[in-house]
C-alpha positions in Angstrom: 0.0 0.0 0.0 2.6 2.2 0.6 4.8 1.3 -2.5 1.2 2.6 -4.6 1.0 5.7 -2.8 4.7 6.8 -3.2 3.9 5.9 -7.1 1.2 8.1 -7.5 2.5 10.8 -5.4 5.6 11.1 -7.6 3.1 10.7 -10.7 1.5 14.3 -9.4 4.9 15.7 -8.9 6.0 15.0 -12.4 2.6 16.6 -13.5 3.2 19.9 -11.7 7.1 20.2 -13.1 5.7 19.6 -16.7 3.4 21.9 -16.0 5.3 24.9 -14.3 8.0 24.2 -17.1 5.5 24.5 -20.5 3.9 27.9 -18.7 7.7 29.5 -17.9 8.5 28.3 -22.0 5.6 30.3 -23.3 6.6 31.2 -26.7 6.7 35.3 -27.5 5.0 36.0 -30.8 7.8 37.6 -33.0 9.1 34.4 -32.3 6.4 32.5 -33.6 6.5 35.2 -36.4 10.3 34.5 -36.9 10.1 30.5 -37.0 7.2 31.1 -39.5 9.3 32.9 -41.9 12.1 30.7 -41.3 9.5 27.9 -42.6 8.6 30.2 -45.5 11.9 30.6 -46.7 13.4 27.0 -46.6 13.5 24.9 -49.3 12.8 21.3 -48.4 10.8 18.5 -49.3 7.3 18.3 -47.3 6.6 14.7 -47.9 10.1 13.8 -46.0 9.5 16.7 -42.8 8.6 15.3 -39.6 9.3 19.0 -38.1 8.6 21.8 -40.4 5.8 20.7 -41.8 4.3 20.8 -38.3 4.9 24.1 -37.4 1.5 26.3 -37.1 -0.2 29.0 -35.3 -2.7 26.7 -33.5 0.0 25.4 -31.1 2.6 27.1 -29.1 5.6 27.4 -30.9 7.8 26.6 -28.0 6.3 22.9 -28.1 6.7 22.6 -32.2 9.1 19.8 -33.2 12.7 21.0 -33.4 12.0 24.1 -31.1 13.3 24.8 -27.8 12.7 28.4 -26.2 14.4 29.5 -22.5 12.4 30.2 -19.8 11.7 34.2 -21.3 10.3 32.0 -24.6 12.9 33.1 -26.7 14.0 30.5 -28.9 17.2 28.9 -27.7 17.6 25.3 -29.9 16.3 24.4 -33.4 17.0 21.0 -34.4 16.0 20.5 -38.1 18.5 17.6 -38.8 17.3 14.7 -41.2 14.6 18.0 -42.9 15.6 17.1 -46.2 16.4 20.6 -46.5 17.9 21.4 -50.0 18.4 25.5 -49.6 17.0 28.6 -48.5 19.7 28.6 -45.5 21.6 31.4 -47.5 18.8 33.6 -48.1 17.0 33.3 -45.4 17.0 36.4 -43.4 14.5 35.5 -40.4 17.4 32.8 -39.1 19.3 35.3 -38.2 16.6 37.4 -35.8 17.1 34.5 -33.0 19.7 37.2 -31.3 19.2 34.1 -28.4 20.0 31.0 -30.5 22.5 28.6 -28.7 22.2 25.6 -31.0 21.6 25.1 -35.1 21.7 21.6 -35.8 21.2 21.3 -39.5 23.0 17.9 -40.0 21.7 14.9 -42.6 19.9 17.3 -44.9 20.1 17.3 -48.5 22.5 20.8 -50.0 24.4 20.0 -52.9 27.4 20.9 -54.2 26.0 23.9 -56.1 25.3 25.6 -53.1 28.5 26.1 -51.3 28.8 27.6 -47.5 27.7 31.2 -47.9 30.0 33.4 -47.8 30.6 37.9 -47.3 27.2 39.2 -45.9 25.7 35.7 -44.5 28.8 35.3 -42.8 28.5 38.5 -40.8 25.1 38.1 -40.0 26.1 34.6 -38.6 28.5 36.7 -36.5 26.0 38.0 -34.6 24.8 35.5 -33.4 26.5 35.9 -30.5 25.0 32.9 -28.0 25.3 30.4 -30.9 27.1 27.6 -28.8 26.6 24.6 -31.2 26.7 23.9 -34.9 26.1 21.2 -36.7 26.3 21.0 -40.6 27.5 17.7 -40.7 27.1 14.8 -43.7 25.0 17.7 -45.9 26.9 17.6 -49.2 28.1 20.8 -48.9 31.4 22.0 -50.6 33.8 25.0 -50.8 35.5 26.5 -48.5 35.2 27.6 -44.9 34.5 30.7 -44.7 37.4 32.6 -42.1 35.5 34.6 -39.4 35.5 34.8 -35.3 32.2 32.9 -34.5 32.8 30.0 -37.1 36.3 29.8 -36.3 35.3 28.7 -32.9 33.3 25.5 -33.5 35.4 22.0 -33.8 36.2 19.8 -36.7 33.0 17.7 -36.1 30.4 20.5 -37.0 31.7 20.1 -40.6 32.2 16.2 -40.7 30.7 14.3 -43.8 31.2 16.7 -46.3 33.9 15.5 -48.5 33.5 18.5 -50.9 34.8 20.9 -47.6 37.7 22.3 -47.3 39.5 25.0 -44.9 40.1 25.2 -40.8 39.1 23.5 -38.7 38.8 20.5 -41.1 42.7 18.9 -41.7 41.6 19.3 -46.0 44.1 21.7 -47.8 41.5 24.1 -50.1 44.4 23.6 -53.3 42.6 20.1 -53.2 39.0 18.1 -52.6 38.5 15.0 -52.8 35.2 13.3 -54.0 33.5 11.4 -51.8 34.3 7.5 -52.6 32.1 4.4 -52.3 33.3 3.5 -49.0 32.6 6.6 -47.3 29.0 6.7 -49.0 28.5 3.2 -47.2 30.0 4.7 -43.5 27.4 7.5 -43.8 24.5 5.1 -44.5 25.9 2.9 -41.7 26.0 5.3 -39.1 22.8 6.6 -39.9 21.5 3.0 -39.7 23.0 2.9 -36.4 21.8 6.0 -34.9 18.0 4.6 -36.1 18.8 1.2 -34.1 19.0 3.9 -31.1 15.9 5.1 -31.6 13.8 1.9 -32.5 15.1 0.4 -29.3 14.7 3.8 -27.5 11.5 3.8 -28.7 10.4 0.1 -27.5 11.6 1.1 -24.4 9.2 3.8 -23.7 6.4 2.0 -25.0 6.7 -0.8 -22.8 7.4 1.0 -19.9 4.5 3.3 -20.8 2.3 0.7 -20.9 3.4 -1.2 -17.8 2.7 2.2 -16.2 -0.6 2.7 -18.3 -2.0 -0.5 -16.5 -1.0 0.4 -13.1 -2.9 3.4 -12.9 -6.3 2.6 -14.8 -5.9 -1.6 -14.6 -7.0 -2.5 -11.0 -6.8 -6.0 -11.1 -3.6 -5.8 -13.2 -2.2 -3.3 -10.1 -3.0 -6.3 -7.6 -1.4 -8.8 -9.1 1.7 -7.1 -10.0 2.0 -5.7 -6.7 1.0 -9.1 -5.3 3.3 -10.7 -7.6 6.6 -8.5 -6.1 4.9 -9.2 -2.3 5.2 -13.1 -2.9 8.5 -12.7 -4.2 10.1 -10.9 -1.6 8.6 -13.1 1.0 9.8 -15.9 -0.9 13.2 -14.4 -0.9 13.1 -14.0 2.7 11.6 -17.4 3.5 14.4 -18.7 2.1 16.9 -16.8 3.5 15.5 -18.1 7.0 15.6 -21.7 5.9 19.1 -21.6 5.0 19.5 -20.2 8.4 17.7 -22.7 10.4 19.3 -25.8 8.4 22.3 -24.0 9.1 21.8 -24.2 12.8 20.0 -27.6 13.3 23.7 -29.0 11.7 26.0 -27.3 14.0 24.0 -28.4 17.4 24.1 -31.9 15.2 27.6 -31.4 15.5 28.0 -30.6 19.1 25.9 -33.2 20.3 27.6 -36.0 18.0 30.6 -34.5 19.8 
């Protein structure tokens, strides 16, 4: 009894933080303006979005997929990776209004070589975004070189990995030369998305069985009693045979003395 009301006390608990959390998030409307024109502007393919295609005014924006705000609601994380996102990036001139943006993960979408880093203007503007912490432009087909500036001189060798046609610091590739990208490495970037998808699947199982196991203890009552009778009989089986052990263990020793 006590084991059920420690479980739904720390049910109630988890409500209230959820709760407290999604009303300190509230999204501010020019950033629901902003992340609408960011939408606008992209260039991607609709039937492959999981994320942008679900952005709309009849939720808050701090909740859409991809979207993370701070506690004022100004937008802190976007995470369109996998987007099939093909361009817009350069011209886009609502990405750079997040003056709060700490994360752009844009990895595993679908520029080609024709559309090299931007470069001059684009790079200034991504200058000022002064918070931006992490960047991620990894396996996107991009090509060209680096552009040389303060802020993305400062993020590491990985935020650039997978892009064969990339050249310039902090990547080790010498701009006189590029190398295509071979067979092999086509099959390592297939793999290692295969792997990170064998994260999520089981990831995923996880949380539905435990979900459901959870499911059934709150609304299942007979389900509740036996799996809570279940764990009682076990422990007292545990127990019980602890004691056992214990009394055979004695009734051989005073065997012992009195043989003796």
């Amino acid at each position: 009894m006590l084991s059920n009301l420690l479980f739904f006390i720390c049910i109630l608990i988890s409500s209230f933080i959820f709760t407290t959390h999604s009303y300190n998030n509230k999204c501010l409307l020019h950033q629901e303006t902003l992340l609408l024109q960011l939408r606008d502007e992209l260039i991607y393919n609709s039937s492959l979005s999981t994320k942008l295609v679900r952005w709309n005014e009849r939720s808050e924006c701090c909740l859409w997929h991809g979207v993370e705000c701070d506690a004022s609601g100004h937008v802190v994380c976007l995470q369109l990776d996998d987007e099939a996102i093909s361009g817009g990036i350069g011209d886009s001139s609502s990405l750079f209004g997040f003056k709060y943006l700490q994360k752009l993960n844009l990895a595993f979408n679908d520029f080609n070589h024709t559309h090299p880093i931007p470069k001059g203007p684009i790079l200034q503007k991504l200058g000022e975004l002064t918070f931006l912490e992490v960047l991620n432009l990894s396996y996107n087909k991009l090509a060209g070189e680096i552009p040389k500036g303060r802020q993305i001189q400062t993020f590491s060798a990985e935020s650039f990995e997978g892009n064969p046609g990339l050249c310039g610091f902090p990547l080790n590739t010498n701009c006189t030369h590029t190398d295509v990208l071979s067979p092999r490495e086509h099959e390592d970037v297939e793999v290692k998305r295969e792997i990170e998808w064998e994260y999520v699947s089981a990831a995923l199982g996880y949380v539905v069985g435990f979900g459901s196991i959870v499911w059934l203890l709150i609304f299942c009552r007979s389900f509740r009693h036996k799996y809570f009778g279940k764990i009682d009989e076990i422990i007292e089986e545990v127990f019980d045979g602890r004691n056992r052990r214990r009394r055979r263990a004695r009734m051989v020793a005073r065997n012992r003395v009195r043989r003796q």
